[in-house]
C-alpha positions as CSV (number, residue, x, y, z in Angstrom):
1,X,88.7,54.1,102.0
2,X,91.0,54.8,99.2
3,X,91.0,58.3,97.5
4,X,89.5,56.6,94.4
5,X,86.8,55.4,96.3
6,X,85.8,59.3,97.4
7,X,82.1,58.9,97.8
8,X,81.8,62.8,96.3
9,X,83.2,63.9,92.5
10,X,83.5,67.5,91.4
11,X,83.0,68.9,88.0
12,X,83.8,72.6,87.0
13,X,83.5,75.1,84.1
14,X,84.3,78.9,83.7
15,X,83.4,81.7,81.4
16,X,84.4,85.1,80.3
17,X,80.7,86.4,80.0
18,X,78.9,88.8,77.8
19,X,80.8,91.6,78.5
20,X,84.4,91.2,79.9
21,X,87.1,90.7,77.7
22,X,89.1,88.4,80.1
23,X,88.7,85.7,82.5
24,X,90.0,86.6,86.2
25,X,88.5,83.6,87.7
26,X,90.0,80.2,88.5
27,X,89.5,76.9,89.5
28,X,91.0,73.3,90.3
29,X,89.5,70.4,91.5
30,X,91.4,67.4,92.4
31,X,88.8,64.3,93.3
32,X,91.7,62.2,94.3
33,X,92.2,64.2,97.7
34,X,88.4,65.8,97.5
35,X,90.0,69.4,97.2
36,X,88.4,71.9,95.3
37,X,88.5,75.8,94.9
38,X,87.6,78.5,93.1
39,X,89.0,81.8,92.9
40,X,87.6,85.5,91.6
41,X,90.4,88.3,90.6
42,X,89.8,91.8,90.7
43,X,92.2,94.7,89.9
44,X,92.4,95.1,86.5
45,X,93.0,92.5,83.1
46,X,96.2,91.4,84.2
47,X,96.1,91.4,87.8
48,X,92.7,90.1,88.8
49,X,93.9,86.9,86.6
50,X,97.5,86.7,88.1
51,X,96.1,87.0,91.7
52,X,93.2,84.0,91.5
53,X,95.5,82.1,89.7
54,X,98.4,82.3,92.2
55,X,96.1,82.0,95.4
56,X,94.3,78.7,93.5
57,X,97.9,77.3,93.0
58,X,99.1,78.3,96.7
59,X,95.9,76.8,98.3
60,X,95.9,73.1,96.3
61,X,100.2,73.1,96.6
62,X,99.6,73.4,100.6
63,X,97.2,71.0,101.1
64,X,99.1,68.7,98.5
65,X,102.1,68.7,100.5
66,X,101.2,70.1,104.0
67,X,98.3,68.7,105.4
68,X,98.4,65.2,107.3
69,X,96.0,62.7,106.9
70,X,92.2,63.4,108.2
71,X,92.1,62.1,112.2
72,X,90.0,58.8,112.5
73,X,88.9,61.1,116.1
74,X,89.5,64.4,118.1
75,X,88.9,67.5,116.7
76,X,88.5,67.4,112.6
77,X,87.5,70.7,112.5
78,X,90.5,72.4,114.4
79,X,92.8,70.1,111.9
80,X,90.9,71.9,108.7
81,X,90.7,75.0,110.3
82,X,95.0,74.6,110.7
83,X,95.3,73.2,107.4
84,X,93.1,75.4,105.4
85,X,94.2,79.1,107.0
86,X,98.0,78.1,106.5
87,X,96.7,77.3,102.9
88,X,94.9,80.4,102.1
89,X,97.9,82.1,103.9
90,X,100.5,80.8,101.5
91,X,98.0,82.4,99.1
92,X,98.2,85.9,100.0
93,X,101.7,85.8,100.4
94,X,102.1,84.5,96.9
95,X,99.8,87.4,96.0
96,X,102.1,90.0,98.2
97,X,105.3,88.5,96.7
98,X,104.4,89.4,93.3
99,X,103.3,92.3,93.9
100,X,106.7,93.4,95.5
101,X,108.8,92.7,92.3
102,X,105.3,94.1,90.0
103,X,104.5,97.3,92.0
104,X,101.8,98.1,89.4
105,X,100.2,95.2,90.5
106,X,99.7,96.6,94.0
107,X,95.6,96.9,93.4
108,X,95.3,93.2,92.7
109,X,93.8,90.6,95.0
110,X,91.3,88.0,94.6
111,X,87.8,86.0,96.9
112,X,88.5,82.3,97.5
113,X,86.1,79.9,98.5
114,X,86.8,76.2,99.2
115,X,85.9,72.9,99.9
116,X,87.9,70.2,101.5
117,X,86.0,66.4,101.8
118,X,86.5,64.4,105.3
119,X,85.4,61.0,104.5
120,X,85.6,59.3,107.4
121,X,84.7,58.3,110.0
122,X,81.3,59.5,108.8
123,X,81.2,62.0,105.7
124,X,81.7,66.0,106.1
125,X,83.6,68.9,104.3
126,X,85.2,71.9,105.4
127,X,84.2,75.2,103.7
128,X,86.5,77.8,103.9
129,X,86.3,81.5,101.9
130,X,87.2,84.4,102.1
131,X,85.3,87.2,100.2
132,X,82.0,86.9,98.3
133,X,82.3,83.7,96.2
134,X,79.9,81.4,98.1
135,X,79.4,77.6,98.9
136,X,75.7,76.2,98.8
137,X,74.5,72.8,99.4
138,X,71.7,71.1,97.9
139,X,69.5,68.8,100.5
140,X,65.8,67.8,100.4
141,X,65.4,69.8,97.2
142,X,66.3,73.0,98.8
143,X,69.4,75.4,98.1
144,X,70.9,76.5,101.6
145,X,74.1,78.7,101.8
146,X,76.7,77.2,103.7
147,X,78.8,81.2,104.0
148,X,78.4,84.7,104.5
149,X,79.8,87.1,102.3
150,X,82.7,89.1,103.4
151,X,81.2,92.4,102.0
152,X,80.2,95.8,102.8
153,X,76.6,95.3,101.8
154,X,76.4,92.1,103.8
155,X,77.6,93.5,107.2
156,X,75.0,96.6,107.3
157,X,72.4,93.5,106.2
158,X,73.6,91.7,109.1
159,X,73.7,94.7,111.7
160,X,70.4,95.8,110.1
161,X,71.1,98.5,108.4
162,X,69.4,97.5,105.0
163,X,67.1,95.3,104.1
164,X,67.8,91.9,101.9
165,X,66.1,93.3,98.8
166,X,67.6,97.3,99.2
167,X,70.9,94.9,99.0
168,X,70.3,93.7,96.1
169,X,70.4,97.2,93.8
170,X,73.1,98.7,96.3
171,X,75.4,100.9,94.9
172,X,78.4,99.4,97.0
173,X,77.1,96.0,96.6
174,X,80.8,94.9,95.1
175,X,83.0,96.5,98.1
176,X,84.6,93.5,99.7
177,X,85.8,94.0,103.6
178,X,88.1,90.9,103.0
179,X,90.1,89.5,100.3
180,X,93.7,88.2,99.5
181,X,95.8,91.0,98.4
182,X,98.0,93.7,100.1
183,X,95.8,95.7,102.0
184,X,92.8,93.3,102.8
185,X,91.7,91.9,105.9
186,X,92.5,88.0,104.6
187,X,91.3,85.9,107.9
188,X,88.7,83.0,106.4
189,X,86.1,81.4,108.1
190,X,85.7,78.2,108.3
191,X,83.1,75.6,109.3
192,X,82.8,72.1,109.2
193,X,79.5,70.5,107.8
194,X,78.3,67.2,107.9
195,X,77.3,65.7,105.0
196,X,73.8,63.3,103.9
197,X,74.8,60.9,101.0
198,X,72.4,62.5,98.4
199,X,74.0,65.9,99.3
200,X,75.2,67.9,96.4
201,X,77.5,71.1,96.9
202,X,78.0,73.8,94.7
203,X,81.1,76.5,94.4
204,X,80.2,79.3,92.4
205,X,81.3,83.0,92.1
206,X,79.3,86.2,92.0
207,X,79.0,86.2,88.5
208,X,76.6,83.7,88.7
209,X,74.8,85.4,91.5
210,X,74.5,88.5,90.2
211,X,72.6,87.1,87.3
212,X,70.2,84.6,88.6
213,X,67.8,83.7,91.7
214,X,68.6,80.9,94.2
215,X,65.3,79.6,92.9
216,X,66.6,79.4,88.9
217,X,69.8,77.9,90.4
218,X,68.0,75.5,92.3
219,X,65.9,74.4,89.9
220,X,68.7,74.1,87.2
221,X,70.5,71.5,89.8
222,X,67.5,69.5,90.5
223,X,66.6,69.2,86.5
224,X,70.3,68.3,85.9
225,X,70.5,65.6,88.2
226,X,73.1,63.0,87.1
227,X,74.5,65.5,85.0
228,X,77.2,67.4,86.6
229,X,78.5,68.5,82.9
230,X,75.3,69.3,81.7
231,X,74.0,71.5,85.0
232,X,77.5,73.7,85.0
233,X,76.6,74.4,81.6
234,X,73.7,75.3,81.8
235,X,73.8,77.6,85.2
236,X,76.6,79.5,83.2
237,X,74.1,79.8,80.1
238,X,71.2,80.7,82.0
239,X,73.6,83.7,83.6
240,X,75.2,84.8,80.0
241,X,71.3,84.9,78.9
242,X,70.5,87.1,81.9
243,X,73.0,89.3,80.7
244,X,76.8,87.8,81.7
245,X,78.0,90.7,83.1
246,X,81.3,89.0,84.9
247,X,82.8,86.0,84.7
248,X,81.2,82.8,85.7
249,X,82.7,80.1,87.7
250,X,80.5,77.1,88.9
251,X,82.1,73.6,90.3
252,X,79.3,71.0,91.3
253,X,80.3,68.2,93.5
254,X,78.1,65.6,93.5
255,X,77.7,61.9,94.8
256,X,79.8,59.5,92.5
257,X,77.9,58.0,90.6
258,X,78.9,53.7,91.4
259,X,80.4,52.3,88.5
């Protein structure tokens, strides 16, 4: 299978909101390798942007020039897991570097969530993140969640400490436990998930999730179908009309459509 022939495609589209006056998100997609990230900033106008933007470039520069060719057998998932930490590791250190000769800088950092396509010999992709920006898939009409935030609010859901819904209205609902930057824990997880042929992923960060339900996102995918363009503009719509309190990032990968 050539690259060209990549049975998945990704299409993405960012926005600044209804209230921010800058964009610290980022993304890149490259459907020749089936790489593709997204990052969200945080640390002020200048940093939050310098620090997703540098981790984005670090990440898709590793892979580009670091990572050997999927195995045809053996363990694909220790290969990603190799590939993709040294990635995201080349990230933070990018981050730290700057950061060194910029000490007002020193409070930036950034989430990172990506998705890595194995073709062969049957069809999966790695997820790695680290932070809250999430990675969903779409199968049999339902919107499952393929990770688990990295954030305060999430861990005392998880040891049971709060309920889902006292979550949601959480006052420390936005304190991460990891992230790329200087003082955050930075380790990702990783997990390798096969893939059905109709299967359609989706990248997105919080901004999306603090403005609309899993149902409303769902529902904007399955109404979209064959419309990549058209569904990440509308998910990014329907969260600026719910209020677009942060920037929006959404990247859709979807089945190629055969020409």
């Amino acid at each position: 299978m050539t690259p060209s022939s990549l049975p998945w495609i990704g299409t993405g589209l960012t926005d600044t909101g209804r209230v921010r006056t800058s964009n610290q998100d980022t993304f890149a997609i490259d459907n020749e390798i089936g790489l593709w990230v997204i990052a969200d900033g945080m640390g002020g106008h200048a940093g939050g942007n310098i620090a997703s933007e540098l981790a984005v470039a670090s990440i898709m520069n590793h892979v580009h020039t670091s990572a050997r060719p999927w195995p045809s057998s053996g363990d694909r998932l220790q290969h990603a897991t190799t590939v993709l930490t040294d990635a995201i590791t080349a990230g933070k250190t990018a981050i730290q570097e700057r950061i060194a000769v910029a000490p007002e800088l020193r409070s930036m950092g950034t989430t990172v969530v990506a998705a890595w396509l194995c073709p062969l010999p049957t069809p999966s992709v790695a997820i790695a993140h680290v932070g809250d920006s999430r990675a969903y898939v779409v199968r049999d009409d339902r919107l499952v969640a393929l990770t688990t935030d990295h954030s305060l609010v999430q861990q005392l859901v998880t040891e049971g400490h709060l309920s889902l819904e006292e979550s949601l209205d959480h006052p420390k609902k936005n304190v991460l436990m990891r992230a790329l930057g200087l003082t955050f824990h930075s380790t990702p997880d990783i997990a390798l998930h096969p893939l059905d042929s109709h299967d359609i992923l989706l990248l997105c960060t919080d901004g999306l999730l603090k403005m609309i339900s899993d149902e409303t996102i769902l529902s904007v995918i399955l109404d979209s179908k064959g419309s990549p363009e058209k569904t990440c503009q509308r998910l990014i719509a329907q969260a600026n009309d719910a209020g677009g309190k942060d920037n929006t990032t959404v990247l859709l990968i979807t089945p190629r459509t055969p020409s």
